[in-house]
N, CA, C and O of each residue as an XYZ file, in Angstrom:
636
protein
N       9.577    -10.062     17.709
C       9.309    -10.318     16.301
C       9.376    -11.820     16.051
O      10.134    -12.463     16.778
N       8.717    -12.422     15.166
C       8.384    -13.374     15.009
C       9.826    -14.560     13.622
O      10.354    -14.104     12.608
N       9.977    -15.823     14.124
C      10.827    -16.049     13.137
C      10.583    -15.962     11.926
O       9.450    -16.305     11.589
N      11.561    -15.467     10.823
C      11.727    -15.415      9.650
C      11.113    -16.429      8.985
O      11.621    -17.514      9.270
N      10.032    -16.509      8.047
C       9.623    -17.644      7.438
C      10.443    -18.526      5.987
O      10.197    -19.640      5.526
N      10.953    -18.011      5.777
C      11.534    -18.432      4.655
C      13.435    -18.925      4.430
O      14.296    -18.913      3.550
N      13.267    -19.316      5.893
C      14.682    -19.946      6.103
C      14.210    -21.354      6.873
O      13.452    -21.283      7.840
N      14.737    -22.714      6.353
C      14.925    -23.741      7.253
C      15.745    -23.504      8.268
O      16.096    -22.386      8.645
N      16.156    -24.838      8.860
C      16.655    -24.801     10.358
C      17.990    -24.715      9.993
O      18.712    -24.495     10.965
N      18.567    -24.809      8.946
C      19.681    -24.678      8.690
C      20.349    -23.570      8.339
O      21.555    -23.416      8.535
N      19.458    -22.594      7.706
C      19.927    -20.901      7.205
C      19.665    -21.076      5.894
O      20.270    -20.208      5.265
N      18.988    -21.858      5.113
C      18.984    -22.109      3.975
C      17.206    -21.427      3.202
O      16.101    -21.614      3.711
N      17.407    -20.909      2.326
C      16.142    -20.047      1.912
C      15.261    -21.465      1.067
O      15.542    -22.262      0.173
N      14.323    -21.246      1.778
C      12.634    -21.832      1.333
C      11.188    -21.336      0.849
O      10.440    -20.400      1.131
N      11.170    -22.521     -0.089
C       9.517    -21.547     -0.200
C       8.583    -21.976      1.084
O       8.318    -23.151      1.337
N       8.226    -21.108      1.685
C       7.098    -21.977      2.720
C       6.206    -22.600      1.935
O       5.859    -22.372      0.776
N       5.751    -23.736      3.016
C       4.774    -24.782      2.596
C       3.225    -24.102      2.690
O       2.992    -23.867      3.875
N       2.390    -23.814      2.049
C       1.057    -23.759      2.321
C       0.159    -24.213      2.135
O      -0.958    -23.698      2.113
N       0.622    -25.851      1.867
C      -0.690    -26.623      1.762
C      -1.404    -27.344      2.212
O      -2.085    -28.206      1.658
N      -1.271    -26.887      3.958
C      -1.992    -27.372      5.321
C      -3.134    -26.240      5.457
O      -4.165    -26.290      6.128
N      -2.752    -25.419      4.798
C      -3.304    -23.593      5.264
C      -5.018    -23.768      4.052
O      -5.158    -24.257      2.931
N      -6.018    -23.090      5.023
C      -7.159    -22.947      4.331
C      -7.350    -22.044      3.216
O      -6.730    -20.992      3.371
N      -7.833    -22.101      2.431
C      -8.536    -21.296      1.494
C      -9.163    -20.277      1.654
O     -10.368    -20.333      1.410
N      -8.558    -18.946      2.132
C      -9.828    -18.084      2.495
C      -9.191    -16.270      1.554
O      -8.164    -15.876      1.001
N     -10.516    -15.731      1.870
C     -10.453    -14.246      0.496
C      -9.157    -13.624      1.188
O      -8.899    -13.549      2.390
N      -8.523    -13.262      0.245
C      -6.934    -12.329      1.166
C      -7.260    -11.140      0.194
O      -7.132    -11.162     -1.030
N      -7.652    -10.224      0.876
C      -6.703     -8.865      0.148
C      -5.839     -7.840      0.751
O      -5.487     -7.845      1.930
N      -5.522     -6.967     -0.126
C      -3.859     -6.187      0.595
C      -4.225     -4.964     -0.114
O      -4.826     -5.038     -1.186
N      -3.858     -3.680      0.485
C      -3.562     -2.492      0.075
C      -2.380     -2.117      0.148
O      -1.729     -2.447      1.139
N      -1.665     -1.168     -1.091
C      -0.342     -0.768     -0.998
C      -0.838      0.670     -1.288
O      -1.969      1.063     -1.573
N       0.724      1.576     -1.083
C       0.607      2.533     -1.952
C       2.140      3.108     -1.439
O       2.851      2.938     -0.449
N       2.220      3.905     -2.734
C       3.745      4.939     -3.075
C       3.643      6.339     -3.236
O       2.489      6.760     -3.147
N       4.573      7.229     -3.459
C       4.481      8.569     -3.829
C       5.724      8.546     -4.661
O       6.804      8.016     -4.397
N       5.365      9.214     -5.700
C       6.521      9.843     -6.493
C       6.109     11.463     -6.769
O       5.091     12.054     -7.130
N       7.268     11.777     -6.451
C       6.990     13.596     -6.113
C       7.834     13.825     -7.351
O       8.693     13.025     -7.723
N       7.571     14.854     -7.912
C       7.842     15.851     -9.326
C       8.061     17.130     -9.461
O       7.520     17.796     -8.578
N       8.707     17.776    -10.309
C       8.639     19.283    -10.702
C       6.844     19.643    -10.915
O       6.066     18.771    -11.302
N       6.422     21.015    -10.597
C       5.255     21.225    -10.882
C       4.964     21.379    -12.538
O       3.816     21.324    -12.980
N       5.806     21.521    -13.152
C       5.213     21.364    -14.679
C       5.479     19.844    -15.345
O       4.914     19.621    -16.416
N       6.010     19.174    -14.971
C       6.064     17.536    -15.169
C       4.387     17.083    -14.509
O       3.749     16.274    -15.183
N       3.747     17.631    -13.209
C       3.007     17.088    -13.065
C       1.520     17.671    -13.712
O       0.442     17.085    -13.605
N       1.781     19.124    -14.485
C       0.975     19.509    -15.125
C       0.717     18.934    -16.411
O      -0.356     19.141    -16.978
N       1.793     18.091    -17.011
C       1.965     17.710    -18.269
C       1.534     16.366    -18.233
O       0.934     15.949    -19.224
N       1.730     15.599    -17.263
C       0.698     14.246    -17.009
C      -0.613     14.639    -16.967
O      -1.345     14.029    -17.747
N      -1.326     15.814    -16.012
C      -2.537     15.770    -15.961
C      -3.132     16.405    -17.012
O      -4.281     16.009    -17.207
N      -2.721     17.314    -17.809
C      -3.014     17.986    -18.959
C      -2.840     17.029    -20.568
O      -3.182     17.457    -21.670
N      -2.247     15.730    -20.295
C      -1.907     14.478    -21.167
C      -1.444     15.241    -22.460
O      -1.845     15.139    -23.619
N      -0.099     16.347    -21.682
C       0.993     16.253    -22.846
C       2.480     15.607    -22.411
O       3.514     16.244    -22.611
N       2.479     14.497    -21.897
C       3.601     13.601    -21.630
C       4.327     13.597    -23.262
O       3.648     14.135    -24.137
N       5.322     13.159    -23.560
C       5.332     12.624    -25.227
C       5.155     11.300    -25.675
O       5.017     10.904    -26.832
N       5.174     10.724    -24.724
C       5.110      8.983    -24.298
C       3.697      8.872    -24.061
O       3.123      7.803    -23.854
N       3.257      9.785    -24.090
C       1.189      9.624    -24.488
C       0.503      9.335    -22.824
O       1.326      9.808    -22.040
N      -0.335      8.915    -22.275
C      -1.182      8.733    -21.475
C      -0.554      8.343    -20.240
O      -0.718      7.130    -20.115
N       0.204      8.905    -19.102
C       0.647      8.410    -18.438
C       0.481      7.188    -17.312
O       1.058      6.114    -17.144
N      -0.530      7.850    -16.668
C      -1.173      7.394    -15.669
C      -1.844      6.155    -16.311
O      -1.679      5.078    -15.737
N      -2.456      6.189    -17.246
C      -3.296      5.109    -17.999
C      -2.175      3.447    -18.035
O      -2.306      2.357    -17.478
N      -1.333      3.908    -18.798
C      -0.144      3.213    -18.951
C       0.390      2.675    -17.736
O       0.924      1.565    -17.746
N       0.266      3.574    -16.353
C       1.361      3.544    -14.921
C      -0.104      1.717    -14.662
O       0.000      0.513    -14.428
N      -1.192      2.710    -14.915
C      -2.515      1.442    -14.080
C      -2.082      0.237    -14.847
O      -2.063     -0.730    -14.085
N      -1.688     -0.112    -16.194
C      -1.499     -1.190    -16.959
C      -0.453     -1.906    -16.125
O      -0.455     -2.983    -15.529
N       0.612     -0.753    -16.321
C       2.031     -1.462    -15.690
C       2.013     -2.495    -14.494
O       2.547     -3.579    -14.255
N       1.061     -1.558    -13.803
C       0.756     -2.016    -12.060
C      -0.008     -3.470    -12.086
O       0.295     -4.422    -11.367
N      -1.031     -3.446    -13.033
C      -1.972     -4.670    -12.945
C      -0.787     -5.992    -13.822
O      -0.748     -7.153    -13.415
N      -0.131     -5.611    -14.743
C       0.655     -6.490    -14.909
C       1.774     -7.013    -14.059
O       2.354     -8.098    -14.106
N       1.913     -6.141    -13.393
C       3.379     -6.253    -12.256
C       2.476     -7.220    -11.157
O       3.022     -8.195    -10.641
N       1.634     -7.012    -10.972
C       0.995     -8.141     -9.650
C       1.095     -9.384    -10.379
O       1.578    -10.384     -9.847
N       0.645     -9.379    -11.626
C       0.200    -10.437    -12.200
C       1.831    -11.595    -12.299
O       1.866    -12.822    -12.211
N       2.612    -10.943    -12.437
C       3.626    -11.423    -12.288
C       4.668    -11.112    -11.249
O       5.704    -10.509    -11.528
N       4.377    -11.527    -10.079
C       5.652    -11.376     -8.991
C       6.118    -12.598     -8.662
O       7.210    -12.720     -8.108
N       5.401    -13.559     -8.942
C       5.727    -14.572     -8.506
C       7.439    -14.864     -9.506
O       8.411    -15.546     -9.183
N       7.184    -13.980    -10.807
C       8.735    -14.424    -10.981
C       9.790    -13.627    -11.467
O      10.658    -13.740    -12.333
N       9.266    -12.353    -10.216
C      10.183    -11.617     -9.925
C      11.093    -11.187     -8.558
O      12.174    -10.639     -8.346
N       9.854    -11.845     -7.665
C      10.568    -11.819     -6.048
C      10.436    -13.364     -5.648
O       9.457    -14.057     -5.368
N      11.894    -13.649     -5.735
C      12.416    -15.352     -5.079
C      11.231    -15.641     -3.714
O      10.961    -14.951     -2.731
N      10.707    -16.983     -4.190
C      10.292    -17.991     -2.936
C       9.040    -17.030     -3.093
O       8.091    -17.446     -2.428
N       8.815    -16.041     -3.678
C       6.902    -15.937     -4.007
C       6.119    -16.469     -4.284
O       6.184    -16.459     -5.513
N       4.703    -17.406     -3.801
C       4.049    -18.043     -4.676
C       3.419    -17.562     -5.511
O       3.047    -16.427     -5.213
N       3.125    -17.886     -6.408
C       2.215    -17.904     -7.602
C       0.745    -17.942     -7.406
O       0.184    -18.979     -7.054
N       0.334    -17.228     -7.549
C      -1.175    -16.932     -6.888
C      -2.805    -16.125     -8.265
O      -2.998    -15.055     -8.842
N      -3.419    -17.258     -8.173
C      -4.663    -16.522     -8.909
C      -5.301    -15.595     -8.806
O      -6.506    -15.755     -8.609
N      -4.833    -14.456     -8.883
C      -5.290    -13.155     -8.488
C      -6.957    -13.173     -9.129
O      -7.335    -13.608    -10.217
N      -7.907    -12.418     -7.823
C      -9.216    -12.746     -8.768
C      -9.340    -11.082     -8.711
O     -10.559    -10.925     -8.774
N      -8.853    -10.009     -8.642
C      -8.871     -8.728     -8.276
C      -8.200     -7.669     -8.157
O      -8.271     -7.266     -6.996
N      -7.247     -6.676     -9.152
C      -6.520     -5.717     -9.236
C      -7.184     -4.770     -9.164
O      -8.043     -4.606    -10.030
N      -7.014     -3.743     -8.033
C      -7.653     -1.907     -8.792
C      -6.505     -1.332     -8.264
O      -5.941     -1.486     -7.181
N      -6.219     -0.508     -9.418
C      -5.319      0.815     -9.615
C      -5.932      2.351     -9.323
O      -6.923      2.628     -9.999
N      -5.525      3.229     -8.530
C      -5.601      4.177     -7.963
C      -4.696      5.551     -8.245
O      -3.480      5.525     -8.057
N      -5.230      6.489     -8.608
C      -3.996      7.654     -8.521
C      -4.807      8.617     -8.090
O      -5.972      8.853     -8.409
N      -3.944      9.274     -7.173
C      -4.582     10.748     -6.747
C      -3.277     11.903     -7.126
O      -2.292     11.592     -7.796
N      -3.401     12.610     -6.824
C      -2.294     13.923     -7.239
C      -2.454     14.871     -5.566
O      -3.277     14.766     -4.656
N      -1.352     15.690     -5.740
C      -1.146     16.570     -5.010
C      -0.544     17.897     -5.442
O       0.620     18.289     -5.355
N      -1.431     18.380     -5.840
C      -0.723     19.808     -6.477
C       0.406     20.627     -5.790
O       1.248     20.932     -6.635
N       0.752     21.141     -4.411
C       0.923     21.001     -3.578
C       2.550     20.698     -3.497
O       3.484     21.478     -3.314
N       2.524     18.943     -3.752
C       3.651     18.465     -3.143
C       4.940     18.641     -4.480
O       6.105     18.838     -4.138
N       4.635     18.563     -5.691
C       3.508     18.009     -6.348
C       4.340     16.394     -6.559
O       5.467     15.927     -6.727
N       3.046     16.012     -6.428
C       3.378     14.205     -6.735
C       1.849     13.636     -6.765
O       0.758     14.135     -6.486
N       2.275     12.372     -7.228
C       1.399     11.234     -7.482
C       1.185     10.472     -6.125
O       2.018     10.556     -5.222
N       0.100      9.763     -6.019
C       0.382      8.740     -4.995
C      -0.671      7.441     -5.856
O      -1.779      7.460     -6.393
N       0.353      6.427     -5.625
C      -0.899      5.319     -6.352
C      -0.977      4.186     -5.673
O       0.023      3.561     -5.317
N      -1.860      3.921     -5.497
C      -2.359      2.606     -4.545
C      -3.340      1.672     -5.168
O      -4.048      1.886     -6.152
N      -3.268      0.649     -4.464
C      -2.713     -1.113     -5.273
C      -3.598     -1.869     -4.514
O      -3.242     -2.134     -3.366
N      -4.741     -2.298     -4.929
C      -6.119     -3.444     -4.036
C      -5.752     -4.715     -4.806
O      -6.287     -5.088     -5.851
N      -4.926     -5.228     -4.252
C      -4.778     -7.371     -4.773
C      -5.820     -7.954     -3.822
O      -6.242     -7.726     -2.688
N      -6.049     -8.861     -4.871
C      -7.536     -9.919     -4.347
C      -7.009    -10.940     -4.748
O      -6.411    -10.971     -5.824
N      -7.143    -12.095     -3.866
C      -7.345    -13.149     -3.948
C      -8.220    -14.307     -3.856
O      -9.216    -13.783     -4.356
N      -8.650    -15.710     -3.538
C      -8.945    -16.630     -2.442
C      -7.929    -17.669     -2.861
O      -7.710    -18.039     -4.015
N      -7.229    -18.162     -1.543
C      -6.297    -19.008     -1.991
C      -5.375    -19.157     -0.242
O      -5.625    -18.542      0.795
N      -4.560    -19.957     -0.448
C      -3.409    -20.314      0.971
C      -2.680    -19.205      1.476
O      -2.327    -19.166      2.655
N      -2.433    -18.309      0.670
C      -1.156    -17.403      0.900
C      -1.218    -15.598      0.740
O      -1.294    -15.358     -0.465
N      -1.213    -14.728      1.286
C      -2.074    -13.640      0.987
C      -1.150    -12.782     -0.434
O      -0.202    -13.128     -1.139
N      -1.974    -11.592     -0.368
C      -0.950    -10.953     -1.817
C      -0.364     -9.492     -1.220
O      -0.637     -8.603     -2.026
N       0.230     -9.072     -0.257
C       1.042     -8.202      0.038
C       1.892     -8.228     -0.418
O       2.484     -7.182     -0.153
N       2.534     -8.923     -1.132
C       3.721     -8.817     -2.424
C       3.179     -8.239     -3.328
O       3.671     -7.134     -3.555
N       2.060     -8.633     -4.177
C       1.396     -8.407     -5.775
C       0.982     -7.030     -5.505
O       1.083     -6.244     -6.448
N       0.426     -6.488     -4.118
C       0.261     -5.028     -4.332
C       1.435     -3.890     -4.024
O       1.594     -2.726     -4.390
N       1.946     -4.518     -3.436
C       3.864     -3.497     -3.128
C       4.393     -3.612     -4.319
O       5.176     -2.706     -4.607
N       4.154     -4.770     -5.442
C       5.193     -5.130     -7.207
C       4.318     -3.939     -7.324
O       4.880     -2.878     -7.051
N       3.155     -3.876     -7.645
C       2.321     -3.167     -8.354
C       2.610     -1.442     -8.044
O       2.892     -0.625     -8.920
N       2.495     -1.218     -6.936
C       2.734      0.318     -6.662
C       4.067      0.653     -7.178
O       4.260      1.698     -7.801
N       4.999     -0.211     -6.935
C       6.424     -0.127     -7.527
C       6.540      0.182     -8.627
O       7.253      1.085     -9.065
N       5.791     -0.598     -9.261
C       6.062     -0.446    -10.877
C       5.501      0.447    -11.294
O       6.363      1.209    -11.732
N       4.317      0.955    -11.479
C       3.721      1.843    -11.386
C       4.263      3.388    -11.067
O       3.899      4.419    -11.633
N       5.143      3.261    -10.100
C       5.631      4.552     -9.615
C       7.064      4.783    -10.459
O       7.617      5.881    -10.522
N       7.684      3.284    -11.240
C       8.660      3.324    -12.450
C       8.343      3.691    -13.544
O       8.971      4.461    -14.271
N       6.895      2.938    -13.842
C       6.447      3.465    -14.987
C       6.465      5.124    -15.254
O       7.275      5.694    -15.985
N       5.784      5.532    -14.772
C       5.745      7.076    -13.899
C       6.805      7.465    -14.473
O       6.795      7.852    -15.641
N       7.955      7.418    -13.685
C       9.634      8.128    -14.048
C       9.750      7.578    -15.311
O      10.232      8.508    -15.958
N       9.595      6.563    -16.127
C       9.969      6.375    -17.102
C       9.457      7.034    -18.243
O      10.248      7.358    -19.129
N       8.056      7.321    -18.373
C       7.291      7.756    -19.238
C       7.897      9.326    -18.981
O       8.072      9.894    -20.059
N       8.253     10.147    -17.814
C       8.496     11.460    -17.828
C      10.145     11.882    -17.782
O      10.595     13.028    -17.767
N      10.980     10.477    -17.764
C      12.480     11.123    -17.004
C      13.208     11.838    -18.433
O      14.434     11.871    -18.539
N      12.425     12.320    -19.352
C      12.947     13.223    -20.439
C      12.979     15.014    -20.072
O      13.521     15.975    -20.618
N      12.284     14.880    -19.119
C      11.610     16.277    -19.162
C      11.998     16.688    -17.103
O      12.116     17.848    -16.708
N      12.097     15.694    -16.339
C      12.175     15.398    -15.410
C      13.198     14.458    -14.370
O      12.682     13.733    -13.520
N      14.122     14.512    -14.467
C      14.790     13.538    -14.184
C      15.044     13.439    -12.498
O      15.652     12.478    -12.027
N      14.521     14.523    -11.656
C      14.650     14.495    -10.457
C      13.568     14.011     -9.606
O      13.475     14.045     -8.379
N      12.693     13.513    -10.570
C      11.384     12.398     -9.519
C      12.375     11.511     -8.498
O      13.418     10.860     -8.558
N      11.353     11.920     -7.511
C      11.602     10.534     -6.317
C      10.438     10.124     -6.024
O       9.423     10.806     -5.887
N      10.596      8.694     -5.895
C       9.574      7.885     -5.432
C       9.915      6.824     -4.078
O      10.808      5.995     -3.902
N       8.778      7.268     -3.246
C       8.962      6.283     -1.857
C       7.697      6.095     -1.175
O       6.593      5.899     -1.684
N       7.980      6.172     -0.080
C       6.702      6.146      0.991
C       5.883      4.704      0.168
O       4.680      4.646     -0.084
N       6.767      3.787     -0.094
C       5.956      2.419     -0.738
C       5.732      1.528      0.895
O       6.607      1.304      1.732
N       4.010      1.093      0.956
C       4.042      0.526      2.346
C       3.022     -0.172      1.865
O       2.558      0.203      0.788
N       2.557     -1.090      2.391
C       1.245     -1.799      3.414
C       0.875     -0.924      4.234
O       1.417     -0.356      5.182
N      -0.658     -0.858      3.495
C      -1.443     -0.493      4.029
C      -3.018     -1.413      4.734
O      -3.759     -0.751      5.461
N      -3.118     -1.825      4.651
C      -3.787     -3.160      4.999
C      -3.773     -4.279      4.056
O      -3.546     -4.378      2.850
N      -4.161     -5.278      5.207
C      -4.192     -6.461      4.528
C      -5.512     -7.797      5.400
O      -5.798     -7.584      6.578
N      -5.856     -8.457      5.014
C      -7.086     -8.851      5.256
C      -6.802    -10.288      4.554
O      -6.186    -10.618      3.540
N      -7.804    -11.259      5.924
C      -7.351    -12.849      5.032
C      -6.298    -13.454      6.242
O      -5.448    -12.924      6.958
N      -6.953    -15.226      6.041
C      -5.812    -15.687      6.742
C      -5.785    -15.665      7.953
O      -6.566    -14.962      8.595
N      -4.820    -16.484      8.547
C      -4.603    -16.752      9.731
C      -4.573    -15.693     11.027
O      -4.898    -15.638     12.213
N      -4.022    -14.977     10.087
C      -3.043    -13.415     10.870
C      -4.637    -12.391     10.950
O      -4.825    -11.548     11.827
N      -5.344    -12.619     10.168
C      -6.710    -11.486     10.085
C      -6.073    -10.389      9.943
O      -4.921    -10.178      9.566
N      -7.203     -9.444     10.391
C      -6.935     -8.050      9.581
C      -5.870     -6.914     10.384
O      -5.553     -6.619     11.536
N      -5.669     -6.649      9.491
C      -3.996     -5.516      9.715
C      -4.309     -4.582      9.069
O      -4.974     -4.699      8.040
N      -3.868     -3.376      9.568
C      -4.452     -2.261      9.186
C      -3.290     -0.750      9.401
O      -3.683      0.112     10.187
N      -2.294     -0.588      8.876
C      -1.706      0.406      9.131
C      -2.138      1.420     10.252
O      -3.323      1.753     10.285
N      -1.274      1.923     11.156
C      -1.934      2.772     12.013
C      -1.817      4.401     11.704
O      -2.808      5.126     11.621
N      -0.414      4.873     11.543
C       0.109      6.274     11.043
C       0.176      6.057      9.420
O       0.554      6.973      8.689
């Protein structure tokens, strides 16, 4: 494994430098699951939440949560996002949500942060809008799923 980037030689936390690094398109895929009672997830898709439109609200949350990570996770840069899409699928089944997170950039530094904030929040929003009716949601399986851009090129989840 490769050294930790965000420590000097001393043990001391840094923002890395990226302004030797080229300009090129970065994007990143995330995604989460938050699993539910089957009538919590009938009541999102049937849009009788009481907190009104769930999912609608979860996509807002998400595109705002990228938009701001930079000042929510220390030593993040700040980055011009030129590209958010929000995603939900369902699983009747499990039952749960799964929502996944396309950050776009062009710029020094890629956005695998802005789409992991985004699924995150998103999957809070979620519990928040339902934990009246539901309080035993869990949400996980938050990963990288690809990412594209940059030095490193393309990465691509395998399992």
């Amino acid at each position: 494994m490769s050294e930790f980037t965000h420590f000097d030689e001393d043990g001391r936390a840094v923002m890395v430098d990226v302004a030797g690094k080229q300009d090129t398109r970065r994007v990143a895929v995330a995604s989460g699951r938050i699993t539910m009672l089957p009538d919590t997830l009938v009541r999102i898709l049937e849009g009788q939440a009481a907190k009104g439109d769930v999912l609608g609200i979860a996509r807002i949350a998400a595109i705002q949560a990228t938009k701001r990570t930079a000042e929510l996770i220390p030593l993040c840069h700040p980055i011009a996002l030129t590209r958010v899409g929000v995603e939900f699928s369902t699983d009747q089944a499990g039952p749960a949500i799964t929502c996944t997170v396309t950050a776009e950039t062009v710029g020094k530094t890629g956005v695998e942060m802005e789409a992991l904030t985004g699924v995150s929040v998103a999957l809070l929003t979620i519990y928040d809008m339902c934990k009246a009716v539901d309080r035993g949601m869990q949400m996980g399986e938050i990963r990288l799923l690809e990412k594209q851009g940059g030095r490193s090129g393309h990465w691509r989840r395998v399992s």
